[in-house]
C-alpha positions in Angstrom: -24.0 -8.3 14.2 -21.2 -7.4 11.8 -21.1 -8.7 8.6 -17.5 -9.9 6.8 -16.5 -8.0 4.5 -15.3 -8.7 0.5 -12.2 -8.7 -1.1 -12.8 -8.5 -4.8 -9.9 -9.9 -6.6 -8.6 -10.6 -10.4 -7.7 -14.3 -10.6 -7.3 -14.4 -14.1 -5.0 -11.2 -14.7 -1.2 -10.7 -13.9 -1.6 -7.1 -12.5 1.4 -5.6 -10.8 1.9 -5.1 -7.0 1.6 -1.7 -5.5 4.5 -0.8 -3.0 6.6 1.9 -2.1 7.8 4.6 -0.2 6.1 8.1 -0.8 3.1 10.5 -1.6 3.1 13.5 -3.2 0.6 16.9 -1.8 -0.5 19.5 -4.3 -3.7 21.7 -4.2 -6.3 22.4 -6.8 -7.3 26.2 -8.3 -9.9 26.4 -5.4 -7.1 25.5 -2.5 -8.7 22.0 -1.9 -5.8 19.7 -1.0 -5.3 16.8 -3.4 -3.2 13.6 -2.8 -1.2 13.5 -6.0 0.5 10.6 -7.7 4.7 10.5 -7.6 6.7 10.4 -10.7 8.1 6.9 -9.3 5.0 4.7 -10.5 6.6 1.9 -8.4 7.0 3.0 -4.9 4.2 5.2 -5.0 1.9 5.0 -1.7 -1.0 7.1 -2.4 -3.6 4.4 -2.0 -2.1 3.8 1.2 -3.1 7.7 2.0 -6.3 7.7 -0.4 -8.7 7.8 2.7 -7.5 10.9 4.3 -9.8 13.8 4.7 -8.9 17.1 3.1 -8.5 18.5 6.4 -5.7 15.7 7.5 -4.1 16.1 4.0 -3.7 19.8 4.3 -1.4 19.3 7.3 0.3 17.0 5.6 4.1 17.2 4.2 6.1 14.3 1.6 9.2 16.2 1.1 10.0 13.5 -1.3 7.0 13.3 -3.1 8.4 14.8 -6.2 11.3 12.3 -7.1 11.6 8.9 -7.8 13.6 6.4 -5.5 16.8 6.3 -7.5 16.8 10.5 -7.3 16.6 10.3 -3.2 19.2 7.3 -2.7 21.6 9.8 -5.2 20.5 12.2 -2.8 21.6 10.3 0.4 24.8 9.2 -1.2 25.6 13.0 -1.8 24.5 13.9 1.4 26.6 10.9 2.6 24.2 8.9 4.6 24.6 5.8 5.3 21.0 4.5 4.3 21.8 5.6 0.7 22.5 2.1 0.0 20.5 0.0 2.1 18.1 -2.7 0.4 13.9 -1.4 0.1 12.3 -2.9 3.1 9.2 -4.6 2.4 7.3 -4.0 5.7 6.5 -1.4 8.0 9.3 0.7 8.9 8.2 1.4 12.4 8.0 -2.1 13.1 11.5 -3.4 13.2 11.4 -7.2 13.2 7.6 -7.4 14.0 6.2 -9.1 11.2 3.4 -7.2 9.7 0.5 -9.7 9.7 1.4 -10.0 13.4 0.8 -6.4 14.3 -2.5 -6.2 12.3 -3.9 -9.2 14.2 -2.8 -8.2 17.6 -4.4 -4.6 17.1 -7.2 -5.3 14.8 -7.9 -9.1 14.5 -9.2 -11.2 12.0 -12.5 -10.6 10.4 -13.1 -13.2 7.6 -15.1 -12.7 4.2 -15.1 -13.9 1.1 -12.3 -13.8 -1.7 -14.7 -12.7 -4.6 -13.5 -12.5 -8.2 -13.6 -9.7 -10.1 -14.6 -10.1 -13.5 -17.5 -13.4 -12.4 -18.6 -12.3 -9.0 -17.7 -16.1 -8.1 -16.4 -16.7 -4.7 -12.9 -18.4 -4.7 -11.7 -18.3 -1.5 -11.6 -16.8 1.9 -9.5 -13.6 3.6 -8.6 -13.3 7.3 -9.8 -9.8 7.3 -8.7 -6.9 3.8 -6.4 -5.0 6.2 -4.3 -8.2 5.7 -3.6 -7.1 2.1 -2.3 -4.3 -0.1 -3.6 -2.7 -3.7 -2.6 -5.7 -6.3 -0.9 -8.0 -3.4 -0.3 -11.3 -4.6 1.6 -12.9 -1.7 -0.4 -14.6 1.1 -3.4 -15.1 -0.7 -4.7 -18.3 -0.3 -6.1 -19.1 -3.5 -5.2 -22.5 -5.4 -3.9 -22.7 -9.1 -2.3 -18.9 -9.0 1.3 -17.1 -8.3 -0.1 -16.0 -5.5 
């Protein structure tokens, strides 16, 4: 039998939302390859990537890894592509208008557990399953009494 799994969660703090568009790849002195923070703190993915093994990392490339989102839409505009000034999406690019919560449950389910917060260990709701949520995701959390 599988047991559900928790979400821990701060319900007291106003911590930031993590979102964004890249990854950065560098290597440490003995060749291992490291997942590396970008310089845009906003749009930086790397706990999207954080579970990768250091054999899948080494064969991986973020071309834009180094600059921030304003450098690479200056870079389109020079470059003249049309994107250069189209608004962040806030879903899965691959998806088109699939709504992301609808993907994840037709491929992976739901798998309940409980919303558990941080700081008390006191349980304060439940989740449909943590691949529901991002890092510091507000949104869509069904908890009473929050911004959320």
């Amino acid at each position: 039998s599988s047991s559900s799994l928790p979400i821990h969660v701060n319900v007291s703090s106003s911590s930031s939302s993590s979102s964004g568009y890249s990854s950065d790849a560098g290597s440490s002195n003995d060749t291992q390859p490291l997942l590396c923070l970008t310089p845009d703190t906003v749009k930086d993915q790397t706990y999207f990537l954080a579970n990768l093994s250091p054999m899948q990392l080494s064969r991986c490339m973020f071309p834009l890894g180094g600059f921030t989102k304003q450098q690479v839409r200056a870079l389109a505009a020079a470059a003249g592509l049309a994107t250069s000034g189209r608004r962040d999406s806030q879903g899965i690019c691959f998806l088109g208008k699939v709504k992301f919560g609808e993907f994840v449950k037709e491929h992976l389910g739901d798998w309940p557990g409980p919303l558990v917060e941080a700081d008390t260990g006191e349980v304060v709701g439940i989740h449909d399953g943590y691949w529901f949520y991002t890092v510091g995701q507000r949104g869509g959390i069904k908890l009473p009494g929050g911004p959320w």
